[in-house]
C-alpha positions in Angstrom: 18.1 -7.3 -41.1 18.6 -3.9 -39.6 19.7 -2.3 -36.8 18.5 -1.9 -33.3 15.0 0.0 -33.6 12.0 -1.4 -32.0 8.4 -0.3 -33.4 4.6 0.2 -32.9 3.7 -1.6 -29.8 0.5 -0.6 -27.8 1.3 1.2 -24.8 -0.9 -1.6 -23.4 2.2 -3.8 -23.8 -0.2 -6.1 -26.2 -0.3 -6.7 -29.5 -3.8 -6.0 -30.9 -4.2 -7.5 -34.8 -7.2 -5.2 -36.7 -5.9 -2.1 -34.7 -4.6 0.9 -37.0 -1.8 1.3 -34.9 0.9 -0.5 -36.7 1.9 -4.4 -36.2 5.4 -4.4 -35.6 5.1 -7.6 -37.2 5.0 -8.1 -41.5 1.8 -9.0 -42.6 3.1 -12.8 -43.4 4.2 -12.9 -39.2 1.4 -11.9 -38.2 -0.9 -13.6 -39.6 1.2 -17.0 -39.0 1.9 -15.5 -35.5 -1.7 -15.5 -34.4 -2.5 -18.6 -36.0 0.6 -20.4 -33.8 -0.3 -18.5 -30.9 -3.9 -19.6 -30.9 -3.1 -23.4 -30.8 -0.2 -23.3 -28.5 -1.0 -24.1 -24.9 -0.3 -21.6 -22.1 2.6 -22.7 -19.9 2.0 -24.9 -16.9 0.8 -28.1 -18.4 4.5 -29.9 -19.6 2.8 -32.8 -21.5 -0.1 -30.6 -23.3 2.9 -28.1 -24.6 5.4 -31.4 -25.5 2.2 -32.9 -27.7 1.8 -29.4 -29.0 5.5 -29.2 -30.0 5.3 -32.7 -31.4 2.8 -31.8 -33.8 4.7 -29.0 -36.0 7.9 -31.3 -36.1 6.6 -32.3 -39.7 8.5 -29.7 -41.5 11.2 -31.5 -44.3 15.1 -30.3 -45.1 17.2 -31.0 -48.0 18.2 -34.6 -48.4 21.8 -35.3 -47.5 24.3 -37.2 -48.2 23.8 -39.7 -44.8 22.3 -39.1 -41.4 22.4 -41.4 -39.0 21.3 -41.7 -35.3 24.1 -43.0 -32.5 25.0 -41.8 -29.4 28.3 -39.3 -28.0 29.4 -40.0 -24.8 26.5 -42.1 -24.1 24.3 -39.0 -25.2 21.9 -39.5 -28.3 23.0 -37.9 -31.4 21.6 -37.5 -35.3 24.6 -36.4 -37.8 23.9 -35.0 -40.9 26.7 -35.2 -43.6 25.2 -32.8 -46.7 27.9 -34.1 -49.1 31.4 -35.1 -49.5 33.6 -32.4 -48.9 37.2 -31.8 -47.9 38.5 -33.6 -44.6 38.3 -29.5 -43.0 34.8 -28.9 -42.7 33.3 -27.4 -39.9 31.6 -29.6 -37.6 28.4 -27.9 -35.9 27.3 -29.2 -32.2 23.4 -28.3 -32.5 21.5 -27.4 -29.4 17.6 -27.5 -30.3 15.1 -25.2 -28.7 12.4 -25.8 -26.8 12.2 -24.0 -23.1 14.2 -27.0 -22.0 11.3 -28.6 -21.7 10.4 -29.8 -25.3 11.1 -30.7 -28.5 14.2 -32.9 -29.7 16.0 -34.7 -32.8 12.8 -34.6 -35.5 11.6 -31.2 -34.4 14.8 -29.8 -35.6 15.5 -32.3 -38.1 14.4 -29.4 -40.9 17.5 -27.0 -39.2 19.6 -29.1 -39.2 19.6 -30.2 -42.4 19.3 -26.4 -43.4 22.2 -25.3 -41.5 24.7 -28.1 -42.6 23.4 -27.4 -46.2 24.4 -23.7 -45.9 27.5 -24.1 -44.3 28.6 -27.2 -46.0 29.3 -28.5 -42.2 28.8 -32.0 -40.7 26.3 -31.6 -37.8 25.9 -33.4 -34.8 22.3 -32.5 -33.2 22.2 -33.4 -29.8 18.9 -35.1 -27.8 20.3 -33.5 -24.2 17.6 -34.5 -21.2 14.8 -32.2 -20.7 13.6 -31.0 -17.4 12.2 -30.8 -15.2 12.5 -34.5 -14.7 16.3 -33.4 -15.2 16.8 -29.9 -14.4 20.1 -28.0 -14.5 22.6 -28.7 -14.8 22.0 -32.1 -17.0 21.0 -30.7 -20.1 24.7 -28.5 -20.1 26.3 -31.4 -18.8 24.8 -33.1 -22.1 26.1 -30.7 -24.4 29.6 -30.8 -23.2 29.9 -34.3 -23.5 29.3 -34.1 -27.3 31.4 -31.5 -27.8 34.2 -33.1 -26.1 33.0 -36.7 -28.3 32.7 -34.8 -31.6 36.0 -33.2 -31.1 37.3 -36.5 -30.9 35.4 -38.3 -33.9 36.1 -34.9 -36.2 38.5 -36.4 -38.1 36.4 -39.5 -38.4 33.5 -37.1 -39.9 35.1 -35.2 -42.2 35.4 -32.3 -40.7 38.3 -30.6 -38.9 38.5 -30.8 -34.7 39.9 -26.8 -34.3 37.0 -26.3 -36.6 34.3 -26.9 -34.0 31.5 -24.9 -33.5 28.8 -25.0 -30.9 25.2 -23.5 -31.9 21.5 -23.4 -30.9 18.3 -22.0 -31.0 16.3 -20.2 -27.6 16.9 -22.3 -25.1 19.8 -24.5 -27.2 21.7 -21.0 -27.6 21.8 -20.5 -24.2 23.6 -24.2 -23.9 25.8 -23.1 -27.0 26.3 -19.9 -24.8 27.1 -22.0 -21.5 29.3 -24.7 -23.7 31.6 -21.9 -25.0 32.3 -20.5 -21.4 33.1 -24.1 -20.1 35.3 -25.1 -22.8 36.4 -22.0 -24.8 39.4 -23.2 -25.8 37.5 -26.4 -27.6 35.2 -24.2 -29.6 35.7 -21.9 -32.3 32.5 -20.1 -32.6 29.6 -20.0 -31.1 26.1 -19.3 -33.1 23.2 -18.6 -31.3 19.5 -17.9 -32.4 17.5 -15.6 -30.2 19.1 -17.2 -26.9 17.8 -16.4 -23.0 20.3 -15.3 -21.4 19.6 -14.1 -18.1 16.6 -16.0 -15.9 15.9 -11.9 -13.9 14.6 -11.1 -17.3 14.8 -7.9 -16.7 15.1 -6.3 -20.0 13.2 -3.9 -21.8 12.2 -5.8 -24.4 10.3 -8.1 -21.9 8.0 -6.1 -20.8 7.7 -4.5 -24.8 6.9 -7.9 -26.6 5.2 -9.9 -22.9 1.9 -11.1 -25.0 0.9 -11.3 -28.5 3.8 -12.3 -30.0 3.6 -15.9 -30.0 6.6 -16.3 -27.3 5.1 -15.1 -24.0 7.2 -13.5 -20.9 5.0 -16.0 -18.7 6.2 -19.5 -21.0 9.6 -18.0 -20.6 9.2 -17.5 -16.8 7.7 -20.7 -16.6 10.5 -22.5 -18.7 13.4 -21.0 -16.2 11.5 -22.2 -13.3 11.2 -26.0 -14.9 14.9 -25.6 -15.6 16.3 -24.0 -12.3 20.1 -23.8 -11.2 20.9 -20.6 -9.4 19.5 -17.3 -11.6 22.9 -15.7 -10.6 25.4 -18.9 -12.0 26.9 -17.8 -14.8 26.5 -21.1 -16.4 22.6 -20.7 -15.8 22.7 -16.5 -17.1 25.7 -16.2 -19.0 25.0 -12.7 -19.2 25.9 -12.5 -15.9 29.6 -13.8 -16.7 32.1 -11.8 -15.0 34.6 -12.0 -18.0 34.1 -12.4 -21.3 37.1 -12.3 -23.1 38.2 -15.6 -23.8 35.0 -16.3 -25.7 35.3 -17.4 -29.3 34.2 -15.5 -31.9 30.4 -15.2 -32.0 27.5 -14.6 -34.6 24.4 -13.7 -32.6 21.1 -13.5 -34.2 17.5 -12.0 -33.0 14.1 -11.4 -33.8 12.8 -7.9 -33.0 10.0 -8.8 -31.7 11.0 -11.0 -29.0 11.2 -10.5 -25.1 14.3 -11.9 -25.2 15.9 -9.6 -27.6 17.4 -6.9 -25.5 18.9 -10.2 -23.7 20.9 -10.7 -27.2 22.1 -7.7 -27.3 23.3 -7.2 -24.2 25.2 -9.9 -24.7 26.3 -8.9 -28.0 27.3 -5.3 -26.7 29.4 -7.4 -23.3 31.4 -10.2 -25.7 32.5 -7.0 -27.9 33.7 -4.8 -25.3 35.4 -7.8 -24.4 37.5 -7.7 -27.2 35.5 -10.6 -28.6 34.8 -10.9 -32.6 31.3 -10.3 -32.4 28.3 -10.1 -35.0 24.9 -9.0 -34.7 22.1 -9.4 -36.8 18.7 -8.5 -36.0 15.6 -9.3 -38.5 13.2 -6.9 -37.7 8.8 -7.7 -38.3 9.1 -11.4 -37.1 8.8 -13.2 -33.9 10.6 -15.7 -31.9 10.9 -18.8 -33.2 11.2 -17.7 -37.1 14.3 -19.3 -38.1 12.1 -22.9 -38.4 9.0 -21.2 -40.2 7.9 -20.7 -43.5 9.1 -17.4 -43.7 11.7 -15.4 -45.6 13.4 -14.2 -42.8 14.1 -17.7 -41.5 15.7 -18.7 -44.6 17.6 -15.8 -45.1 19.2 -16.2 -41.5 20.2 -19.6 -41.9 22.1 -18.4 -45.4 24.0 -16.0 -43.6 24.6 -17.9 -40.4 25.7 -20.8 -42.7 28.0 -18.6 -44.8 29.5 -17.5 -41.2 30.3 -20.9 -39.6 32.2 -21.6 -43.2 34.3 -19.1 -42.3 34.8 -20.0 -38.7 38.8 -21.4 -38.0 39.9 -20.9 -41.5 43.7 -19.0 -40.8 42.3 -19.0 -37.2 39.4 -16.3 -37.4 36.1 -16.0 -39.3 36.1 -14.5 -42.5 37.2 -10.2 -43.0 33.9 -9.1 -43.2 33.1 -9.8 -40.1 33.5 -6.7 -37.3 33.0 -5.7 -33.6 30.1 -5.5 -33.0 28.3 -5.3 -36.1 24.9 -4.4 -36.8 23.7 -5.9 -39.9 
């Protein structure tokens, strides 16, 4: 992790492998960059990139102790149980990724399984309805009605209902991010991996990182169109909340070489001028998409976003080391 320092793009806003110029990316990114990038279809075509998403779900997790498939709310659900524990565990609502368009409970199966493993958390991964045969706002709809049904069956799980925290990954952190403004008082933390945030997309970092980097400015264009909802809702862009400051506290995590990166930050920089208990860590040489890949960077972030959600609720704040902002 490091702090915020962006490095050795072309000024033709490409990445350009066998170039001297330096690759922002490590050698291991790269090379497993270029290799996802070159069988991943360009956006436009919903059913070629859901087949194409299908096809890397094949990743395994640790085993745990029961998972089981059921619905909250009338919403499908898998929870993962790691082990017995003591009746105050947290209890994670997981968002997966996918533009909103793809991907679902066995894509993200490997996650889950990592996360609860590392934070020694019951989670509840949640199979919301894609668009764009259900745009906005059904998918955020979805995500509040497990919140509000795993706050109820908490107890029931193991885990503790003041001890809830809502998380995601791309387009799932942006649900997390929408969840916590419509029921901050029902969350106590909010963890989000490499979330969009605003659909102007209107950061630096989208132009910096537009092609070459596995995540594209036009699938992420494309993705906000399939999902749509007014650009300017703050439950759409929640960097475009007008206030902040009831958020819970907040572990925000990003790849450097990402167009939605600066997004993060902002976001980041917003929640702790807020007055919010904010954390920021940013892994610099890897892509979008790493916390589910084979590399050590992934596995690294889920330790330490694991180690954070233990902390999350216990004497009603996150553990001391955490500060606002932090840059880790």
């Amino acid at each position: 992790m490091s702090d915020l320092h962006a490095s050795g793009r072309h000024a033709s806003g490409l990445r350009t492998p066998g170039l001297r110029t330096p690759d922002p990316l490590s050698p291991e990114a790269g090379a497993l960059c270029d290799a996802m990038t070159a069988g991943f279809p360009r956006p436009g075509d919903v059913h070629a990139l859901r087949a194409a998403a299908a096809s890397g779900s094949g990743r395994t997790g640790p085993a745990m102790a029961s998972v089981s498939d059921t619905d909250a709310g009338g919403v499908p659900v898998r929870i993962y149980d790691p082990a017995p524990g003591p009746s105050d565990r947290p209890l994670i609502v997981y968002l997966h990724g996918g533009g909103w368009v793809m991907c679902g409970l066995d894509s993200h199966d490997a996650t889950c399984r990592s996360l609860a493993v590392a934070a020694g958390a019951v989670v509840v991964s949640v199979d919301y309805r894609l668009a764009p045969e259900h745009p906005w706002p059904a998918a955020s709809d979805d995500a509040l009605t497990v919140l509000l049904r795993a706050r109820d069956l908490a107890g029931a799980l193991g885990s503790h209902p003041g001890r809830v925290v809502v998380a995601g990954d791309s387009s799932g952190g942006n649900l997390a991010a929408v969840t916590a403004l419509r029921a901050p008082e029902l969350v106590a933390g909010q963890l989000l991996f490499y979330p969009p945030l605003d659909a102007r997309m209107e950061s630096a970092s989208v132009e910096r990182y537009a092609e070459g980097y596995f995540h594209t400015a036009a699938h992420m264009a494309w993705y906000w169109e399939q999902y749509g909802g007014d650009p300017k809702h703050p439950h759409v862009s929640p960097l475009r909340a007008p206030d902040l400051s009831d958020q819970p506290p907040t572990l925000i995590v990003l790849a450097d070489c990402d167009v939605l990166r600066d997004e993060g930050i902002g976001y980041a920089r917003r929640l702790a001028a807020a007055g919010v208990d904010c954390t920021l860590q940013l892994h610099p040489g890897v892509f979008h998409g790493f916390l589910g890949l084979p590399l050590p960077a992934g596995a690294a972030a889920l330790r330490a976003a694991g180690a954070w959600v233990a902390g999350v609720g216990r004497a009603g704040r996150p553990d001391a080391n955490r500060r606002s902002p932090a840059m880790e």
